[in-house]
Steps between C-alpha positions, in 0.01 A plus 500: 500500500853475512614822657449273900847355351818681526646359200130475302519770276845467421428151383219615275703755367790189349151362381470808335836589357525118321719356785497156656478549888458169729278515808423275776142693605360531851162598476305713769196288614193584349340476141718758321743236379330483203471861414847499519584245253278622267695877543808361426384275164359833369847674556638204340247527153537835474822467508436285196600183616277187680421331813422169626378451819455152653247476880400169654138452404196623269352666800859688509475573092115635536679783749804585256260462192242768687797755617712463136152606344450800689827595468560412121156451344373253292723327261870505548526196807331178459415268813702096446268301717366081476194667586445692119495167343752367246340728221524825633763437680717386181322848288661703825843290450474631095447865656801447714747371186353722245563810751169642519455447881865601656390401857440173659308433834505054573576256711833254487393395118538823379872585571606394163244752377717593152437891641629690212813764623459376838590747764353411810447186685296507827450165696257584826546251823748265351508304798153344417499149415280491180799718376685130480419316153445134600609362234856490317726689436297664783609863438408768788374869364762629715806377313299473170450882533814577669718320166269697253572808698880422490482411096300786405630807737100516625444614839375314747286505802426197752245632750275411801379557851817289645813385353651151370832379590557457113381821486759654751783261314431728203582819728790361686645393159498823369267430207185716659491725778234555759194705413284583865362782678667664832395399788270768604284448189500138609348562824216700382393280258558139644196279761574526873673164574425349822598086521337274799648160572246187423382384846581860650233752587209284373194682523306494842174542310329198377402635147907578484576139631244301238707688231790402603599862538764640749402837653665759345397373182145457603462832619691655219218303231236606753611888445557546182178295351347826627660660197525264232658154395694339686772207315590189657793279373455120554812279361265165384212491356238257519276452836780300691798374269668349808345218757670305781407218753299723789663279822858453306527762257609277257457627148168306341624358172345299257496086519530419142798796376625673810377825377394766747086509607313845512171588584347668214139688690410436886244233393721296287714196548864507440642457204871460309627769373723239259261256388165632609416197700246523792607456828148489684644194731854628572658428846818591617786210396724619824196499798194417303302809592253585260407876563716792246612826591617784274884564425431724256277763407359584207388823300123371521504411851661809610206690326259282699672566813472894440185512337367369908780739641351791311095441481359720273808615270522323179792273428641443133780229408714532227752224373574245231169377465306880448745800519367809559606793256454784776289584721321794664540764773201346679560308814595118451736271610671367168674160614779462231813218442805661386506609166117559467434815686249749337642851485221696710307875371735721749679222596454234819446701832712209643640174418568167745772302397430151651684129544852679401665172656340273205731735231778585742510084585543389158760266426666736204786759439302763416191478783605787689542715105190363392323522827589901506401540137167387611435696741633838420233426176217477688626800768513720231152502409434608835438932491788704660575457864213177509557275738666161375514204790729250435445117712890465483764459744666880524867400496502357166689644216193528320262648705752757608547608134128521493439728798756716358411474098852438444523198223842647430706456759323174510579406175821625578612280818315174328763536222780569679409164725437261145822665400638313829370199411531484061146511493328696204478774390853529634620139309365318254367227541335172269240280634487142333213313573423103320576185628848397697682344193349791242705714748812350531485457122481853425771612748744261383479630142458857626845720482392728778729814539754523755371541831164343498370348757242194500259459783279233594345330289212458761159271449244763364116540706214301285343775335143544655195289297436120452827497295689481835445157568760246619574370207560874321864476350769616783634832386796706639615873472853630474643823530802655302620814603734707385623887576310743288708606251528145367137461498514475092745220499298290708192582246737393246633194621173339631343617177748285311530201771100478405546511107764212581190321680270590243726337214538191696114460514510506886166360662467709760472879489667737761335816587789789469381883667747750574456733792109312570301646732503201691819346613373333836 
């Protein structure tokens, strides 16, 4: 599994010979990812020390739980999951601590897994967000594993099908280097990437048209359903999660919250997405019209759309509400949101990557990261040389690193430009969030270390739900940054600056993250 990488079997062979290497891990597209991990824990066992490795989701687990037991047997990993039940789970944590199971296979929970002699730490697509603990001190796998690797001279691997900017910060530092195959072996292996721009080449056919389809992607479904399954990315779920005025365009919005409306079936009235409120009666509050039109579309309605665009094929949805564990090599169209995709038998026979400008539009740092990350996951599903169509516009960074499969030098220039900036990963960076005087409280006991900078502090969205009503308490976010290397002494100072709070029985709380995923 490892000999596609130049630098594969030399890694396995540290593994081997009790060393500590560090790799940032490219992975070819296609289901072998988890073959590979499971090679290199067994070099790491027999080796006689342990592994942890640490994936996004249970669905994630079942695959390294299935490929650790073919290539270990029963009895020497355990699986960490919420899904075994506190129970089991906590007779698997004994297992762990007592040493009789000296591999690990969780999600985030499980990276303080008391692996006995650890000597390998794997942490696969560390760029998903249910990698970030949501609650304090809101520790990240990535630099959980990373400090355990550092404190314990284990080797470790940080893998995926693209690359993270934190995940490049490691390799520029010095502290990993870059594990990927050559080019060639790319090529073979990777989707053929072809990107149309929304409103260009729609379809001239009407079936194409009702789906919303443009033509190259139409005719590239249309082909390959002659073969097999065919996967279709839709950003939102839901029927249609966005509605506006239909003369105006104004954006429909609720009377009694000012939450957004969405239309949850064809037949249905709109509703809140907030409050749940109906809005049977609404009219526009700029020209009174009265008729809606979609803004955006959902998962459901897009597999509505395409089950009339393609009579007779059968169309399958998979997303938060039912995910689908995999599915077969039979023909189907398998409408998907990000994140949900269903591995096919012999993978997709193509894949249409749709509404690109709802994840390349977002109003966040990391949209164009996060927005590649996506896709690349569900292209690689797709069988060698499979047609992927992207509904993107062609110049962008993002679909360019696409049509290539070349996350790295992605990665690469995205760092280099936050480096520009002092955004992270290149600076740290503290996000206070609580009300105006909680703020100015905590930075005027705060010794922040030379050089840091405060921005803002700015009036923070209503979160979405009935709570974000006028009268919701006004709260404001502020931003400390500071270079990298005196990322601890921030930690430190804000650390104490809230103890000082904390003694003084302060009423309000402020909210303290460093590096969040979120900074705008």
């Amino acid at each position: 599994v490892w000999g596609g990488y130049p630098a594969g079997e030399s890694f396995l062979k540290a593994l081997a010979g009790g060393k500590g290497p560090r790799a940032v891990w490219t992975a070819l597209p296609g289901p072998d990812w988890t073959a590979a991990i499971a090679r290199a824990v067994a070099v790491t066992l027999r080796g006689g020390r342990g592994a942890l490795v640490i994936v996004a989701d249970g669905r994630d687990v079942a695959r390294v739980d299935a490929a650790l037991r073919a290539e270990l047997g029963e009895g020497l990993h355990v699986a960490l999951t919420a899904e075994a039940g506190p129970a089991e789970r906590y007779r698997r944590w004994l297992a762990v601590l007592r040493g009789t199971a000296r591999a690990v296979v969780g999600t985030r929970a499980a990276m303080f897994a008391p692996v006995a002699d650890l000597g390998l730490v794997v942490l696969w697509d560390d760029g998903d967000d249910v990698h970030a603990e949501p609650h304090a001190p809101y520790p990240h796998p990535r630099d959980v594993l990373a400090l355990r690797a550092h404190r314990t001279g284990a080797a470790a691997l940080v893998g995926g099908f693209t690359r993270t900017t934190d995940a490049t910060q490691l390799v520029e530092s010095g502290w990993a280097h870059t594990l990927a195959a050559d080019r060639a072996r790319v090529r073979t292996a990777m989707p053929r990437v072809r990107y149309v721009g929304e409103d260009a080449q729609l379809a001239r056919d009407a079936a194409a048209r009702t789906a919303r389809l443009p033509n190259v992607a139409f005719e590239a479904a249309r082909r390959a359903l002659e073969d097999g399954p065919v996967l279709v990315q839709v950003p939102r779920r839901g029927y249609v999660p966005g509605i506006a005025c239909g003369r105006c365009r104004t954006p429909a919005r609720c009377v009694a919250c000012e939450g957004p409306l969405s239309l949850p079936s064809s037949h249905a009235a709109p509703y809140c997405r907030w409050c749940g409120r109906i809005a049977g009666d609404w009219h526009c509050p700029e020209c009174g019209f009265f008729q809606l039109r979609a803004v955006v579309v959902g998962a459901k309605r897009t597999a509505e759309e395409l089950g009339r665009a393609f009579p007779g094929v059968p169309v399958r949805t998979s997303g938060r509400d039912a995910v689908l564990e995999r599915t077969g090599p039979e023909r189907a169209l398998v409408v998907s949101t990000p994140g949900a995709e269903p591995p096919a038998e012999g993978g997709y026979r193509a894949a249409l990557l749709l509404d690109g400008w709802v994840l390349l539009g977002r109003p966040d740092l990391r949209a164009g990261e996060e927005t590649l990350r996506r896709w690349m996951n569900a292209a690689a599903l797709v069988r060698p040389q499979g047609p992927v169509v992207v509904a993107a516009e062609g110049s962008l960074p993002a679909v360019q690193a696409l049509v290539r499969w070349d996350p790295v030098t992605y990665a690469e220039r995205e760092l280099a430009e936050r480096r520009e900036v002092g955004f992270p990963p290149a600076a740290r960076m503290a996000s206070l969030t609580a009300p105006p005087a909680a703020i100015r409280e905590l930075l005027a006991d705060a010794r922040l270390p030379d050089g840091a900078e405060v921005l803002g502090p700015v009036p923070v969205p209503p979160a979405p739900g009935p709570q974000a009503a006028a009268d919701a308490p006004e709260r404001e976010r502020a931003l400390v940054r500071v270079p990298r290397a005196a990322g601890q002494a921030l930690a430190r100072a804000l650390k104490e600056a809230q103890g000082v709070r904390s003694a003084r029985k302060a009423a309000e709380t402020v909210r303290v993250q460093i590096d969040p995923l979120e900074l705008i």
